[in-house]
C-alpha positions in Angstrom: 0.0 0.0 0.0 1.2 3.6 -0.9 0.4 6.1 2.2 2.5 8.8 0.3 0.6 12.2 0.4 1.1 14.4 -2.3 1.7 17.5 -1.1 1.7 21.2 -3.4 5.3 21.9 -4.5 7.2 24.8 -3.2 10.5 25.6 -4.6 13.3 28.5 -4.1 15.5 29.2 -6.9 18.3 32.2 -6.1 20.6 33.2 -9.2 23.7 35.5 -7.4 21.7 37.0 -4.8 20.1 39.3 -7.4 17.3 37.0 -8.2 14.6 35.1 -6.8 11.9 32.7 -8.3 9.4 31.2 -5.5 6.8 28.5 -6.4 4.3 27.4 -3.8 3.3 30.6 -2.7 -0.3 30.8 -1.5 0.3 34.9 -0.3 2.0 37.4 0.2 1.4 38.8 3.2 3.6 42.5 3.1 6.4 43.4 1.1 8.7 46.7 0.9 12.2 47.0 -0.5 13.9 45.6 2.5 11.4 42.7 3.1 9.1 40.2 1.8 6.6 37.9 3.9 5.4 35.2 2.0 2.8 32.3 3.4 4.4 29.2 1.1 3.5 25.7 0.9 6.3 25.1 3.2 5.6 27.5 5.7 5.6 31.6 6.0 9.1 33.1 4.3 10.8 36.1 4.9 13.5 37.3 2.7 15.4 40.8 3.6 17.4 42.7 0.8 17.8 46.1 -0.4 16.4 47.4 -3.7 13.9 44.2 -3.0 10.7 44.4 -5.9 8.7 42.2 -7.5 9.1 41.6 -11.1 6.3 39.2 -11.4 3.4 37.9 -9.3 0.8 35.5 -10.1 -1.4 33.7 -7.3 -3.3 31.5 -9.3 -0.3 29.6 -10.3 1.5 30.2 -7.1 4.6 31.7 -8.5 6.3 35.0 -7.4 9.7 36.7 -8.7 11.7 39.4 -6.9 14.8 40.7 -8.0 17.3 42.8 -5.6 20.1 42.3 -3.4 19.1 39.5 -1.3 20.6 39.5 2.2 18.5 36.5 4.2 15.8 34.1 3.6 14.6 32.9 6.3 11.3 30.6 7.3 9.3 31.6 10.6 7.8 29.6 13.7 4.3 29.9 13.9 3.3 32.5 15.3 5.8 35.1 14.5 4.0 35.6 11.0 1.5 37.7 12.0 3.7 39.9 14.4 6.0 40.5 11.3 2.7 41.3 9.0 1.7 43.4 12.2 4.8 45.6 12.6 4.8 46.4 9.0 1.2 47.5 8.8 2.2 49.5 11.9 5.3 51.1 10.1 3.0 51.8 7.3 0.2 53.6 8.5 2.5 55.4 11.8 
C-alpha cells in the first residue's frame, strides 16, 4: 500500500543574490524594498534585501519573482508571522 501524500510543490531558486523565483506561494502577506513575507506551501518566508521588488506575481499559479540584493531568507515559527505582518502595517500607516 502507498500512504505517500502528495503534497503542493514549493520551490526557491536564487541566481547570485540578485534574483529570486518562489513556487508554492499561496500569499503574500507584506512586502517593501527591505522585506518580503510570503505564506508558502512550506511554511511563511521572509526574505530581507535592499532594492527588493517584484518583477512578477501571479497567485493563481503560485509563482512570485523578486529581484534585488538578497541578504537573508529565512522561514518563521508559527506564530511570529503575524507579528511581522503586524509591525509592518504598523510602520506603514504610523
Amino acid at each position: 500500500m502507498n500512504d505517500h501524500v502528495k503534497r503542493p510543490r514549493h520551490e526557491v531558486v536564487m541566481i547570485n543574490r540578485r534574483s529570486l523565483a518562489i513556487s508554492g506561494v499561496k500569499n503574500v502577506e507584506s512586502f517593501d524594498s527591505e522585506e518580503f513575507l510570503l505564506e508558502t506551501e512550506g511554511g511563511f518566508l521572509t526574505i530581507r534585501g535592499q532594492n527588493l521588488h517584484m518583477k512578477n506575481l501571479s497567485l493563481e499559479t503560485g509563482e512570485v519573482a523578486i529581484e534585488g540584493l538578497v541578504h537573508d531568507l529565512a522561514y518563521l515559527e508559527q506564530g511570529q508571522a503575524t507579528d511581522r505582518s503586524r509591525g509592518f502595517f504598523g510602520k506603514l500607516f504610523k
